[in-house]
C-alpha positions as CSV (number, residue, x, y, z in Angstrom):
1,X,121.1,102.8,105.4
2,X,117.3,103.5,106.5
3,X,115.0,104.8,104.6
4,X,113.3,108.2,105.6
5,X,109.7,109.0,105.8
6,X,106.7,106.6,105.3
7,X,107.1,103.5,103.2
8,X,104.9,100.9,102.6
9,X,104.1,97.7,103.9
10,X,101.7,95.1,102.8
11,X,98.9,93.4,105.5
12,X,97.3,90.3,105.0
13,X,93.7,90.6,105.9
14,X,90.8,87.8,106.5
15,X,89.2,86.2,103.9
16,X,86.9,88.7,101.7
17,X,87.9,91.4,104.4
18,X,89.9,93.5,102.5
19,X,87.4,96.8,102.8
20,X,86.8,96.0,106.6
21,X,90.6,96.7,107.3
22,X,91.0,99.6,104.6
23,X,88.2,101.5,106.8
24,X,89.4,100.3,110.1
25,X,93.0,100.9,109.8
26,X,92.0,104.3,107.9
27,X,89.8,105.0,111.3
28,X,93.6,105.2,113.0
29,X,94.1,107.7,111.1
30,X,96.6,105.7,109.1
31,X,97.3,105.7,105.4
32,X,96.2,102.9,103.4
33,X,95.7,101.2,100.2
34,X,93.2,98.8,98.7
35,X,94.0,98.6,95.2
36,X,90.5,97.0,93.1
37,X,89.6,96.6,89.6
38,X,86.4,95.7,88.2
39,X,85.8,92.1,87.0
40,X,83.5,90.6,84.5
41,X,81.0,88.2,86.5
42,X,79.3,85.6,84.6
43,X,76.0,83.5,86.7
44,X,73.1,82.1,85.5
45,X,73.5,83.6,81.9
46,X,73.7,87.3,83.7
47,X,76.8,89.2,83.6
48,X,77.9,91.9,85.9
49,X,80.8,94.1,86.7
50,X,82.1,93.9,90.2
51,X,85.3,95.8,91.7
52,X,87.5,93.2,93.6
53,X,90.8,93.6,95.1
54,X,93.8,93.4,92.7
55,X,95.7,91.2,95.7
56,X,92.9,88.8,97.2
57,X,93.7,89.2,100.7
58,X,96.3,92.2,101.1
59,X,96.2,95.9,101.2
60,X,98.9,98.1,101.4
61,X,99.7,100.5,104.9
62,X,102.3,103.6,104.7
63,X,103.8,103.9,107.8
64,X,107.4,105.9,109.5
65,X,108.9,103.1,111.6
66,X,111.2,105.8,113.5
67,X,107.8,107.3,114.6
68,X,105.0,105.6,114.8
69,X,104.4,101.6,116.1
70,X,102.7,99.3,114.0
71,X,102.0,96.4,116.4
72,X,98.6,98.2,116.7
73,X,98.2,97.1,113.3
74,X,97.7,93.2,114.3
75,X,94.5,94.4,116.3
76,X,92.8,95.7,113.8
77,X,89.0,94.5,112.7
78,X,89.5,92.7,110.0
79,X,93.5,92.5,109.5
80,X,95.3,89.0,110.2
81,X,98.8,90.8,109.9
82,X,101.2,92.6,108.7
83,X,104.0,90.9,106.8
84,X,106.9,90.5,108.4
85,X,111.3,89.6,107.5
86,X,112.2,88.1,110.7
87,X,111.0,90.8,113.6
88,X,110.4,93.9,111.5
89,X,107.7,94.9,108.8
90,X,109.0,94.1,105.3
91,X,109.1,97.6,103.3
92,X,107.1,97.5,99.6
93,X,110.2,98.6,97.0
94,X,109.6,101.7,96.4
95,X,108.0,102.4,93.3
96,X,105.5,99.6,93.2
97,X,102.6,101.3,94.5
98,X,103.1,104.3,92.6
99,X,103.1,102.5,89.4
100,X,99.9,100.3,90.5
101,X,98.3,104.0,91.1
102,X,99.8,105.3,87.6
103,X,97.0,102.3,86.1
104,X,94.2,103.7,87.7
105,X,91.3,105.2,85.6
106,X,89.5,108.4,86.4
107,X,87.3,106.3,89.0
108,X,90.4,104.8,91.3
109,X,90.1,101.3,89.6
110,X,93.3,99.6,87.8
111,X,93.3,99.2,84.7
112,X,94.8,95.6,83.6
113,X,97.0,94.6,81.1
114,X,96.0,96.6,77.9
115,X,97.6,94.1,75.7
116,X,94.9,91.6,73.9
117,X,95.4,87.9,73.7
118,X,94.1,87.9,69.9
119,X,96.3,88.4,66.8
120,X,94.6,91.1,64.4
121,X,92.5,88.6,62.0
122,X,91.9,86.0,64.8
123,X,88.8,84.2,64.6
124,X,86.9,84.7,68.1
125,X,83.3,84.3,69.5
126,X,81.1,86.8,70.5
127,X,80.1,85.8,74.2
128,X,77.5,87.9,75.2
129,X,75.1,90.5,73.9
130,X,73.1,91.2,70.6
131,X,75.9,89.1,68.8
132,X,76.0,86.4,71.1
133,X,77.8,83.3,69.4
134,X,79.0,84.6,66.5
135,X,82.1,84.0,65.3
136,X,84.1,87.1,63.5
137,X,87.7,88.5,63.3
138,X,89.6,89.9,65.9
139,X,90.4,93.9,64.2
140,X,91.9,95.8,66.9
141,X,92.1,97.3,70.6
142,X,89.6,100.1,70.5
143,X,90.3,101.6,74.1
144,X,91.2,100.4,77.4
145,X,87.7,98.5,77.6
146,X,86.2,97.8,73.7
147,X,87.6,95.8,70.9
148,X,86.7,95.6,67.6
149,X,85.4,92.9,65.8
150,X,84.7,92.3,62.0
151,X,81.5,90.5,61.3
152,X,80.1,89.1,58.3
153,X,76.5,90.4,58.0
154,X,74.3,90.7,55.5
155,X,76.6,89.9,52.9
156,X,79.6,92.6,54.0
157,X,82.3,92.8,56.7
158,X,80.7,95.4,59.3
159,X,83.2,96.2,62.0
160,X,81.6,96.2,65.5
161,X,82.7,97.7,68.7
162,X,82.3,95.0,72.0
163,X,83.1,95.4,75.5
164,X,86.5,93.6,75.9
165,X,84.9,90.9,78.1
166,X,82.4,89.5,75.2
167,X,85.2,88.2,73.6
168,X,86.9,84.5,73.5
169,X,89.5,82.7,71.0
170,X,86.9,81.0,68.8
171,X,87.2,77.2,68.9
């Protein structure tokens, strides 16, 4: 039984071409998908946020087989293909890119795990910042991007709010 209607199929792009195809294939007028998230970058004792694709290599295409072609795709600037079962386009299950777009934020970027690696009362290490390599106790998730940290300073626990990324399991 076929599916009616768009559905979506994946395409495999060149290396670090991921927004070339987005913009080409959406210059076809075609519907597609990139979906990024913004990564913690740490050179030469700077750290930056970049967004990067969530699938190194792949974006996502919605396409209706029964009208349109998709061979066209193949051409594209910046697309290698589009995966394939055999002679036909594989279909995404449905579902899966709605729930990748139900972890976006209010800016378009998914949102990653939400769970934390650290047990409440963990020991970790403070990477970066005013508290850089200090060691204090893992308290709590704060929101989707801070934890919290207990410190020992000045003679009392102070509890201090970090971006998630200055965090580490202390050694």
């Amino acid at each position: 039984m076929s599916q009616l209607g768009p559905r979506w199929y994946v395409v495999r792009t060149h290396p670090q071409a991921e927004a070339k195809a987005l913009f080409n294939l959406m210059r076809q007028e075609l519907t597609a998908y990139l979906p990024r998230y913004i990564k913690r970058r740490r050179h030469a004792r700077r750290t930056d946020y970049v967004p990067v694709p969530l699938f190194p290599r792949y974006l996502f295409v919605a396409l209706d087989l029964a009208v349109s072609g998709w061979r066209q795709i193949r051409s594209t600037i910046g697309v290698a293909d589009i995966v394939c079962n055999g002679a036909q386009p594989t279909p995404v299950p449905v579902g899966v890119i709605e729930s990748i777009r139900a972890r976006e934020d209010e800016n378009g970027w998914v949102r990653l795990s939400l769970a934390h690696p650290f047990a409440k009362g963990a020991p970790v290490r403070i990477l970066d910042g005013a508290f850089a390599d200090q060691i204090g106790l893992f308290d709590a998730a704060a929101d989707a991007q801070r934890v919290a940290v207990l410190l020992d300073l000045l003679g009392r626990q102070v509890r201090v709010l970090l971006p998630e990324g200055f965090v580490a399991h202390a050694a």
